[in-house]
N, C-alpha and C positions, 0 to 999 in steps of 0.2 A: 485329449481325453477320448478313449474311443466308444464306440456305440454301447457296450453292454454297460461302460459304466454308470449307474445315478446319479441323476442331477441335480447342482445345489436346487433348482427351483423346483425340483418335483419334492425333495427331501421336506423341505421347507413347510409343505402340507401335509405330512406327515405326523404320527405323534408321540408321546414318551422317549422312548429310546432312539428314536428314528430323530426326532428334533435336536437331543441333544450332539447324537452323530452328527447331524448338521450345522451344529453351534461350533462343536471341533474342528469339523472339516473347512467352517470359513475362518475361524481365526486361524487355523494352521496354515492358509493361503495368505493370509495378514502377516503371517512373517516369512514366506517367501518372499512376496512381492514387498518386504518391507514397508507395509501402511504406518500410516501416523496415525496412533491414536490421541485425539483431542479429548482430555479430560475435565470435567465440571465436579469440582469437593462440596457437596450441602451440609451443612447445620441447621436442624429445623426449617428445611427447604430454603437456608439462605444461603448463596453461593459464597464458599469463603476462600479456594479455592481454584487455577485455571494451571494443569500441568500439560504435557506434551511428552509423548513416550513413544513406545513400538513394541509390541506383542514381543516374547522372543521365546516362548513356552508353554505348553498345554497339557493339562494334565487333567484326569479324570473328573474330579471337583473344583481345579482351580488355572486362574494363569497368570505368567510371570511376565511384569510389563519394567521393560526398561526408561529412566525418565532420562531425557534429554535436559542438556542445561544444567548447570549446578544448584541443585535443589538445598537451600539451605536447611529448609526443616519438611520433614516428614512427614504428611498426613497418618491421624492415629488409627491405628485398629479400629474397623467397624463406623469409621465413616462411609458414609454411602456415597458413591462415586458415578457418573452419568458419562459411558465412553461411547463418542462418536468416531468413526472409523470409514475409508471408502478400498472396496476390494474390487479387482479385474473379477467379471462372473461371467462366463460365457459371451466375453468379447463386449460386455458392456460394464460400466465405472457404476459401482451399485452400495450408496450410500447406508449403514450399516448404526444402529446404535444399542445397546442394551444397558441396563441399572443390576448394580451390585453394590460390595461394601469390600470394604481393605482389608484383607485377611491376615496382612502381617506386612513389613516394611525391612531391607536390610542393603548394606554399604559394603561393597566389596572393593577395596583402594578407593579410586577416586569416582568410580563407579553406584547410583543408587536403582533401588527393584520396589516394585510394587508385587503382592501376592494379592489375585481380587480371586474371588466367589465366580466358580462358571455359572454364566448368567447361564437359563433354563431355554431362554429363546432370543432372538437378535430380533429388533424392529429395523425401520426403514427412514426411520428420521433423520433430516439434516436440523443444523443449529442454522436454518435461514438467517434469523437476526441476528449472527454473528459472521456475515459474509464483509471483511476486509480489506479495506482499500489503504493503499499507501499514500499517506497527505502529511504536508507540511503545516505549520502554524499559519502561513500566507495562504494556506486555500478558503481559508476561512475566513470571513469580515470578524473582526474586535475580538479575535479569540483570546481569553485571559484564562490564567488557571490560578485558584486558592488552595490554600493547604488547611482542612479542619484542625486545628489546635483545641487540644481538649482543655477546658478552663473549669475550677470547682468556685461554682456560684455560693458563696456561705448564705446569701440569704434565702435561694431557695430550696438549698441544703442537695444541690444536685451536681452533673458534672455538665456542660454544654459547649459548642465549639466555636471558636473565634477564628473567623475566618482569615487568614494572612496570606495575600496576595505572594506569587509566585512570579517573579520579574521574568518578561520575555528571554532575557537572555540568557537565561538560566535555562530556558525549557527548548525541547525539541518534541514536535511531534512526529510519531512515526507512524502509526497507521490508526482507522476508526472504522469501527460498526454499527449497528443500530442500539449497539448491545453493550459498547465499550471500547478502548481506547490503548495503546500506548505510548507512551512518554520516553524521553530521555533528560531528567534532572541531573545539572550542575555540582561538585559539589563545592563552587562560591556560591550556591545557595542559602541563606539561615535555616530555611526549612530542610537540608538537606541531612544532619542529623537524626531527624523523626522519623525521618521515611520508612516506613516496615510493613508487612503486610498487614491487614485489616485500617491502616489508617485511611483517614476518609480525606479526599478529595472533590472541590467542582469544578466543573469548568462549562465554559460561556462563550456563545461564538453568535454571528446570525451566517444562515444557511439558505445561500440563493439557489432557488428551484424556479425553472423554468414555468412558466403560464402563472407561479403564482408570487404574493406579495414575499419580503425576505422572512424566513422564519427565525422570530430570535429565542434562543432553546435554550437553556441553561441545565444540567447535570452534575447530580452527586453519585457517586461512585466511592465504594472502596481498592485498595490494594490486593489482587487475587495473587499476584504472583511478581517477584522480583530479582533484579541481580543488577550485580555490582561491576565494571569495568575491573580488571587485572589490576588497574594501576589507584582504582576505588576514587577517579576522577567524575565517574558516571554512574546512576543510576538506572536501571531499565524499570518500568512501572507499566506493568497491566492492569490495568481499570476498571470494573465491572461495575454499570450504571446500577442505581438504586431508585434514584426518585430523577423525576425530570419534570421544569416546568417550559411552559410556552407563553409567550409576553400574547395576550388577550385584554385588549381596549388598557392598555397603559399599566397594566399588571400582571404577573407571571401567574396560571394557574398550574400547581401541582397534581404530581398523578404519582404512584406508586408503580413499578416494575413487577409482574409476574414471574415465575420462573423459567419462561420458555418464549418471555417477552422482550420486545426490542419498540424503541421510538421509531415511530413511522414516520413521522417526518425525516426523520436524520437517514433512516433506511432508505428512502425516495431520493434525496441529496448523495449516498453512498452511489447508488446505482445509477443516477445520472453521470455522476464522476464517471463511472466504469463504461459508460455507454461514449461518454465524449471523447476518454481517452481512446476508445478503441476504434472511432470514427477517425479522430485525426489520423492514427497507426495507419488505419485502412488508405485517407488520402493519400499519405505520402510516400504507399508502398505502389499506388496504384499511379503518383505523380513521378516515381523514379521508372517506374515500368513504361512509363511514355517515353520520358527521357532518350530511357536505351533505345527505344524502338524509333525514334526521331534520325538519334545519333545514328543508329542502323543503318538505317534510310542514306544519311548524308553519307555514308562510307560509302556505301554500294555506288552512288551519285559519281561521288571523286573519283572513284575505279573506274566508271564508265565513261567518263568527262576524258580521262587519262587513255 
């Protein structure tokens, strides 16, 4: 870039026309560098919702995001959408997010597009309590998963869910947040027919943290986002928690989810994961580096022995 030209961070404090220049100027860098936009779908602020795309167009009022993944159905017109994003800014990774609505939806071959609303201005938010760790069923003590089965109560003329246990060997898990979860369901599962978005889901694990006692957490979650194996042997399930409780003196007390909320406990369990795994990487890169320099040693020895 060279000296006379403006920079996103001075743009950025600028206003009207000048902001939006700058709303252009970084998403059109968004698909240079091909960023991934992480997408959050709300209804009446309830996530319903979680796609994954990449800018690929910009245009005066609007821009055109490519979804990744075989999207079975379509978020409608005039949902409101919450894109978090991370661009190169002047030689630094500079986390990026803004709120719009869907302005239109369409399938070109095997191909799906989103049309959103140019947002007005970009914040600087990350989705912290949706930071990702890759874990198996075994990192977890007693991890079970149930599948909500919706059941119609005739006596108190309602509909409520029966919880039906999801057998180990059916389940795979694949990664967890503070935030949410995903899965990979069997389909020698029973419950593997119901599986669709918005179905509700818990799951229950206890979560050893170091200095303190084990945390046993229990989470309900629905379906934000799904797909199927080629051969429709497997389900993929992204999770998004709703209610979570914590076992307190022999009982779980509940708590409700916020929109931009995540379980702090399960987030302090994420991040120690992350911190351990990158401790041992560290030992063993820094146990091979001795190695060589040992073995070094003994060459140089034999040479001069010789």
């Amino acid at each position: 870039m060279s000296s006379k030209a403006t920079s996103f961070a001075r743009l950025f404090f600028r206003k009207t026309d000048e902001n939006a220049q700058a709303v252009r100027q970084i998403l059109s860098l968004a698909i240079e560098t091909r960023a991934d936009f992480n997408m959050d779908f709300f209804v009446h602020n309830r996530l319903v919702y979680q796609l994954k795309g990449a800018c690929v167009e910009v245009r005066p009022d609007a821009l055109k995001v490519y979804l990744r993944g075989g999207v079975e159905h379509l978020p409608p017109v005039g949902m409101e959408v919450h894109v978090y994003f991370s661009s190169r800014v002047e030689r630094k990774s500079v986390p990026f997010d803004f709120l719009t609505r869907v302005v239109s939806a369409e399938r070109k071959g095997g191909d799906s597009f989103l049309w959103l609303n140019l947002p007005e201005k970009l914040g600087h938010n990350q989705r912290r309590y949706n930071v990702r760790v890759s874990a198996s069923k075994e990192d977890i003590r007693d991890f079970r998963v149930w599948y909500g089965k919706p059941v119609v109560d005739a006596e108190a003329g309602d509909v409520r869910l029966r919880w039906v246990p999801i057998s180990l060997q059916h389940v795979e898990l694949l990664d967890i947040s503070a935030g949410g979860l995903q899965l990979l369901v069997a389909r020698g599962s029973p419950v593997y027919p119901h599986l669709a978005p918005r179905e509700v889901l818990l799951v229950r694990g206890t979560f050893e943290l170091r200095g303190k006692s084990p945390q046993q957490l229990i989470m309900v979650g629905s379906v934000v986002r799904m797909s199927k194996s080629e051969d429709a042997s497997r389900a993929g399930l992204a999770i998004s928690f709703k209610r979570w409780g914590k076992m307190v003196g022999g009982h779980f007390v509940w708590r409700d989810l916020g929109r931009q909320e995540g379980i702090n406990p399960l987030a302090d369990w994420v991040f120690q994961l992350i911190f351990n795994r990158r401790r041992l990487a560290r030992e063993r890169e820094e146990d091979c580096s001795s190695r060589k320099k040992y073995q070094g040693q003994d060459d140089h020895n034999q040479e001069r022995r010789q």
